[in-house]
C-alpha positions as CSV (number, residue, x, y, z in Angstrom):
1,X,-223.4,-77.4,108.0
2,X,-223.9,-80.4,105.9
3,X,-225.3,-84.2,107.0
4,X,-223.8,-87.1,105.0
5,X,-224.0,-90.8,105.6
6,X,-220.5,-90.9,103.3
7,X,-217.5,-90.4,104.3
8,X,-215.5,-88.4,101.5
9,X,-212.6,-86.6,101.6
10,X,-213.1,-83.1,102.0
11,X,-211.8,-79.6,103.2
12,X,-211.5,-81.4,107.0
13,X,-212.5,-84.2,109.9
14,X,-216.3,-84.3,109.8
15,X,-217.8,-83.3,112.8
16,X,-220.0,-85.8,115.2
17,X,-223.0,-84.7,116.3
18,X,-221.8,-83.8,119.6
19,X,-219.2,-81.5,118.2
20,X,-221.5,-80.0,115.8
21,X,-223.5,-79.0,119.2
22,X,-220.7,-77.8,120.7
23,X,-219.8,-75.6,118.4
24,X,-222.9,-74.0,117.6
25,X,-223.7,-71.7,120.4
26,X,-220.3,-69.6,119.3
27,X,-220.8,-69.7,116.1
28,X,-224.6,-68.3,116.5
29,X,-223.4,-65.8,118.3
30,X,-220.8,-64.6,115.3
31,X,-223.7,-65.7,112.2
32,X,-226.9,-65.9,113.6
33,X,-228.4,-67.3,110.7
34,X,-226.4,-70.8,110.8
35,X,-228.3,-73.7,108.7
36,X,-227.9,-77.6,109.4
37,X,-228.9,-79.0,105.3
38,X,-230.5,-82.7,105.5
39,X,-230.3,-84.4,102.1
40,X,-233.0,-86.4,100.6
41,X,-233.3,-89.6,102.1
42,X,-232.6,-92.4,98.7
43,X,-229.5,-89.6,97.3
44,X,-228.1,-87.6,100.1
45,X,-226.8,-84.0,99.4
46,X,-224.7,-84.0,96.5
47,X,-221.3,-83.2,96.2
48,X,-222.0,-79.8,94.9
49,X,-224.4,-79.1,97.7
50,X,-221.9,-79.8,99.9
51,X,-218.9,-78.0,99.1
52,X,-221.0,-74.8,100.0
53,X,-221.1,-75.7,103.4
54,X,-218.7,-74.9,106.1
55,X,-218.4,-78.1,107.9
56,X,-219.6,-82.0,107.0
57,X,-221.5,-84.0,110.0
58,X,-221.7,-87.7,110.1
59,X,-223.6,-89.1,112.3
60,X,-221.4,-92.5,113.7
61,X,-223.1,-95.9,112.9
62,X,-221.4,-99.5,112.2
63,X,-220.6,-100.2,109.1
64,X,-223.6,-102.4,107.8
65,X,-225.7,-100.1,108.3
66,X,-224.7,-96.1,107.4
67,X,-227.7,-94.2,106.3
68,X,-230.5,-93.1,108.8
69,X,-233.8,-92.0,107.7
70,X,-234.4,-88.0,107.4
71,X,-236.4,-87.8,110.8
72,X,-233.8,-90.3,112.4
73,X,-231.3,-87.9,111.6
74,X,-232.7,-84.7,112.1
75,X,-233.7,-86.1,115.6
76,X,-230.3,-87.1,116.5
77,X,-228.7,-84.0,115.3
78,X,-231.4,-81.8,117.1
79,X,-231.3,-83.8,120.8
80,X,-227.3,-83.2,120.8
81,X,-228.4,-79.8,120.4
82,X,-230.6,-79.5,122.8
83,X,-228.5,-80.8,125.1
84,X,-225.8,-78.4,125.1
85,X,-227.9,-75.5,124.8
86,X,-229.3,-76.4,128.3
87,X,-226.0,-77.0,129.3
88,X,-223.0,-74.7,127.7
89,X,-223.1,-70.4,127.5
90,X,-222.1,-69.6,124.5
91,X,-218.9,-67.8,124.4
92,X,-218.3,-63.9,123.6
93,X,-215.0,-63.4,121.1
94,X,-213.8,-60.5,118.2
95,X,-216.3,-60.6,115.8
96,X,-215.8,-63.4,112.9
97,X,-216.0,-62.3,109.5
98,X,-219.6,-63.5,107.6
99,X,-219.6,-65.4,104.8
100,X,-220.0,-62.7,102.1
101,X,-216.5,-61.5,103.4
102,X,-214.7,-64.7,103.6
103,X,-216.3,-65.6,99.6
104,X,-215.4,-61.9,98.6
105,X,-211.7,-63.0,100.1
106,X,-211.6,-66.4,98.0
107,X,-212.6,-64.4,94.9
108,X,-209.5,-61.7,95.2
109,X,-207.4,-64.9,95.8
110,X,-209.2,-66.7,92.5
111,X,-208.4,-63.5,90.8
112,X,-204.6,-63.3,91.5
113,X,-204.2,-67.2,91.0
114,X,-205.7,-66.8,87.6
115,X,-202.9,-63.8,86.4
116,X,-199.8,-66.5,86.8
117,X,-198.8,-69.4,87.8
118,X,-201.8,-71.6,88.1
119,X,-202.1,-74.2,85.4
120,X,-206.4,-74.1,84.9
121,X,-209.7,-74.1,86.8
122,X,-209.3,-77.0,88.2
123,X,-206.2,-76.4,90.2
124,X,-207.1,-73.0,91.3
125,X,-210.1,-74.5,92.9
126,X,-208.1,-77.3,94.3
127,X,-205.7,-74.4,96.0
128,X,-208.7,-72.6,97.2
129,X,-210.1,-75.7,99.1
130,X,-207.0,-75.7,100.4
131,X,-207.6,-72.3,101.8
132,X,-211.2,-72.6,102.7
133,X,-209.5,-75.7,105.2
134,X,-206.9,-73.4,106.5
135,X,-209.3,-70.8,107.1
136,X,-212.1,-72.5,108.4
137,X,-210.1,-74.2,111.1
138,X,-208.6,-70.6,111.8
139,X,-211.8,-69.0,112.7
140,X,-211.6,-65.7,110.5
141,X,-212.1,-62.2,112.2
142,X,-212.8,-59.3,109.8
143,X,-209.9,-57.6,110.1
144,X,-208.4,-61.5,109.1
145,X,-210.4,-61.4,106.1
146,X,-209.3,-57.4,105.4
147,X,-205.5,-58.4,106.0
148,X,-205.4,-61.4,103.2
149,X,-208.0,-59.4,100.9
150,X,-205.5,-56.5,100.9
151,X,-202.4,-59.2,100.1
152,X,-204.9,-61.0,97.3
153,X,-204.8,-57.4,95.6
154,X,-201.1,-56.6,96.1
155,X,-200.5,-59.8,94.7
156,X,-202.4,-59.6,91.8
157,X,-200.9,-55.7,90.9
158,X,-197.8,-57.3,91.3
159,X,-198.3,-60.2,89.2
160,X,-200.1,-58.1,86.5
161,X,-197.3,-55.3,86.5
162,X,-193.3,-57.5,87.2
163,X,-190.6,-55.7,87.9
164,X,-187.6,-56.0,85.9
165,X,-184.1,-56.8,86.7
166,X,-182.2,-54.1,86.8
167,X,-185.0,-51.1,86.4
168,X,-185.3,-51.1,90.7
């Protein structure tokens, strides 16, 4: 999770703090090693730094006056936790896939993209944000991840070896 006093566009909604608290307890219980990343307080995390994380919280202020300090933040962020940790179970589901899965995923899918059809870098990445958005909001289970890792590899043998018309 990454804290921003921008809004930018990226891969989804940002979260509130609230929601961000709410949706921790489930997702510890799938990746218990979950980090919150607080920025340096004159910069902010870059734009790099946060297009490795999952999800963006912005804390909601008024308009004149956006950016927090660190500790204002990290308080903020921390009380809304505390709050539902004292007051919400965290729910049991099918096991979600971890994160080396789900970047092992994007990398078949970079790989295929790359054979045909994809004009540069650039708009493979583009597609694959759009993926990481879809995905994210799906919630991946393993056997998710195994599914579209085994269609990433079909695709790319099919793309590496077409069939011709006529030759079946």
């Amino acid at each position: 999770m990454g804290t921003s006093a921008r809004r930018r566009e990226y891969r989804h909604p940002p979260l509130t703090p609230r929601e961000l608290a709410h949706k921790l307890p489930a997702l510890h219980a799938q990746h218990p090693h979950v980090g919150i990343l607080f920025g340096p307080e004159d910069t902010g995390l870059t734009t790099a730094e946060l297009d490795l994380c999952n999800d963006l919280v912005v804390i909601p202020t008024v308009p004149e006056a956006t950016s927090l300090n660190l500790a204002q933040a990290v308080l903020v962020l921390c009380y809304e936790i505390m709050q539902v940790h004292y007051q919400v179970p965290a729910q049991q589901g099918p096991p979600l896939a971890s994160v080396d899965e789900i970047e092992a995923m994007y990398a078949h899918f970079r790989t295929a993209f790359s054979i045909h059809g994809f004009s540069g870098a650039h708009t493979i990445e583009r597609s694959l944000m759009g993926m990481r958005r879809i995905c994210e909001r799906a919630g991946l289970e393993r056997r998710d991840v195994r599914l579209l890792r085994g269609i990433a590899r079909q695709l790319a043998w099919a793309l590496r070896h077409p069939r011709h018309p006529g030759k079946g």
